[in-house]
N, C-alpha and C positions, 0 to 999 in steps of 0.2 A: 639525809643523815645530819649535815651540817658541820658548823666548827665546832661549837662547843663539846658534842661526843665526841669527832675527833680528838681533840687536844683531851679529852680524858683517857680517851684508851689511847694514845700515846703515852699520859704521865703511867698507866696502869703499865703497860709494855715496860716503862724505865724502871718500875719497881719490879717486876716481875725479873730482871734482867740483872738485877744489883746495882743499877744506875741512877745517878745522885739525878733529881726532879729537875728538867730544864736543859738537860744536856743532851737533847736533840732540837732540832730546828724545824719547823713545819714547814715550808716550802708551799703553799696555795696555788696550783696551777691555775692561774685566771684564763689559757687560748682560748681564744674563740668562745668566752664566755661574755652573756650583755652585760653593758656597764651597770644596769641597775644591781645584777647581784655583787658585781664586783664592792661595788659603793658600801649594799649591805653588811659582807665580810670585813670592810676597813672602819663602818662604826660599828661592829663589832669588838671593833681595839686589834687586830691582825693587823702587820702590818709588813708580813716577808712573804713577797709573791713568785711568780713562777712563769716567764713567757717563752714560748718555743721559735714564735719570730722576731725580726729585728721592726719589720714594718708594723706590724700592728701594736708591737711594745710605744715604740713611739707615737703614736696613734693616740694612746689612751693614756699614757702613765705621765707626762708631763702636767697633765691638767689635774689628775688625780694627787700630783706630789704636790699640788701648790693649794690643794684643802686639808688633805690631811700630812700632817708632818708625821717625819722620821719612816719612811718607808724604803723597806731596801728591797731590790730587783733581782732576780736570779735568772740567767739563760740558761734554759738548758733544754732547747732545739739545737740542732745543727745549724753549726754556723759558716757561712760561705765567708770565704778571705773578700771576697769586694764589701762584705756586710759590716767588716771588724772595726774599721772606725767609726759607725753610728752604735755599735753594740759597746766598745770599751766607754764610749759618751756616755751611756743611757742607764748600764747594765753595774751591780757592784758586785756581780760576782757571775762569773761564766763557767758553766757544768762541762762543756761540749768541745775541749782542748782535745782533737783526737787525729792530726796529722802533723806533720813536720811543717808542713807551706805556714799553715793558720801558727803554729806558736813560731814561726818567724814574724811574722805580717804581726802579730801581738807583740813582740817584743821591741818590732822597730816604732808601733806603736806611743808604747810604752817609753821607753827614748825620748820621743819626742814630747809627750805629754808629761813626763816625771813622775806618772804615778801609772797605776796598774790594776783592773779589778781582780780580788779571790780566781782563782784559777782550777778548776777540776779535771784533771784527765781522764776523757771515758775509756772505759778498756770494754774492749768486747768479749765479755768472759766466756759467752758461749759457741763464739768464733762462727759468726752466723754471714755468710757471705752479701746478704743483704742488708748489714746490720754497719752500720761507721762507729769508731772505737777503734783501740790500736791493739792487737792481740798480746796475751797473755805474757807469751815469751818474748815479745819487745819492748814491754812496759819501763822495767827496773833501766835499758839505755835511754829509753825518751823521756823516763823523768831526768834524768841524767843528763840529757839536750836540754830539756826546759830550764833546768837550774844551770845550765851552762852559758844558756841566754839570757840569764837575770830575770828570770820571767816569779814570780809567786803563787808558786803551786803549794794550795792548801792541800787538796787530797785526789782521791779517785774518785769514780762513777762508770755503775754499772746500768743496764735495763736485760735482765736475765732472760732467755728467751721464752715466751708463753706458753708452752706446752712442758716445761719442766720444772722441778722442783727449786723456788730461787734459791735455797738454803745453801748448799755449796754453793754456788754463784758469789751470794752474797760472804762466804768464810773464805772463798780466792779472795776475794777484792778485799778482804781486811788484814790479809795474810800481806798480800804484794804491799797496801799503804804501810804497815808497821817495820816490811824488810826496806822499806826507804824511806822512813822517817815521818810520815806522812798520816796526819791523826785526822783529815776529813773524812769524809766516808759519806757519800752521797746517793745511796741507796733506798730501794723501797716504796712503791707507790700504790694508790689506794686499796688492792687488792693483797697488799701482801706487806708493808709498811712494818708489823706488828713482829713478824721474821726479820726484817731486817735491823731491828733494832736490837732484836737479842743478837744479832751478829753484830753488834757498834756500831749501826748508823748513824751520825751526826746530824745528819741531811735527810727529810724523808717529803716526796713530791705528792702531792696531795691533791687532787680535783674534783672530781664530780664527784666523790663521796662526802666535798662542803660547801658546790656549787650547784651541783644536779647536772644531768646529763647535759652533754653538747648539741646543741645544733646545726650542725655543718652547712645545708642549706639554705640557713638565714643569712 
């Protein structure tokens, strides 16, 4: 498919939605994708990516940031509290805030460093026991923790579970960001991106639909 149909039926999504052009964010899931396509999408002029891990972020994106300028980084894997000071290094904005330990360990961080990357809290909307996210009805006090830690919580994140329709999913999680003031919205990825933006996604996670499939075994 690639970027450039994406970013058009994205802008198409934001008109179709009453949304002023540019007020969503693509997010390029680069995991476990080879550096040659990665490289392709950045002269392509892209330049907001997407890593699930802290190891292979690192791996790849220092070298990449020192050819192409102005590139910004997004976690949003789960992230282990031993992982959090090479990810607040690396990373300018982290999707995957979703227990009390990790936004402690981020805020003592934070402290210490003086500065802090974008913050997302995932909520589990569809309360899926194998799924990390903080449910539903303990969102409104854990953002209320986070901002009690000085931490900067831009918004929420959801991954809706796959056999159901994201659409409520994704109008919870814009529901819970607006009752706590909260305008990120980090929702929506290659399958379903186009719905989440008529719910106000800010944030939509993008991969193999402008890198082509993964290879797990390479």
């Amino acid at each position: 498919m690639g970027l450039a149909e994406i970013v058009t039926r994205i802008r198409a999504a934001e008109a179709g939605a009453g949304r002023a052009e540019g007020s969503v964010t693509l997010i390029a899931v680069s995991k476990v994708q080879p550096l040659d396509r990665v490289v392709t999408v950045l002269e392509e002029g892209h330049r907001v990516f997407g890593e699930n891990y802290v190891q292979e972020a690192a791996a790849k994106w220092p070298s990449l940031r020192e050819r192409f300028a102005g590139v910004e980084l997004h976690m949003i894997g789960p992230l282990q509290t031993n992982k959090a000071k090479a990810a607040v290094e690396l990373f300018d904005a982290i999707h995957t805030v979703d227990r009390p330990s990790l936004a402690q360990k981020l805020a003592r961080l934070a402290e210490a460093r003086g500065e802090c990357p974008e913050l997302f809290i995932q909520v589990n909307t569809g309360e899926e026991p194998q799924k990390a996210g903080i449910l539903p009805a303990d969102t409104d006090a854990f953002v209320a923790d986070c901002r009690g830690l000085g931490l900067p919580i831009r918004g929420l994140m959801c991954i809706p579970p796959e056999a159901e329709d994201p659409g409520p999913h994704f109008a919870m999680l814009a529901r819970m960001a607006e009752r706590n003031g909260l305008t990120g919205l980090s929702m929506g990825m290659s399958a379903d991106f186009e719905t989440a933006i008529a719910h106000g996604a800010t944030h939509v996670r993008v991969g193999s639909a402008i890198f082509g499939a993964r290879d797990y075994s390479a």
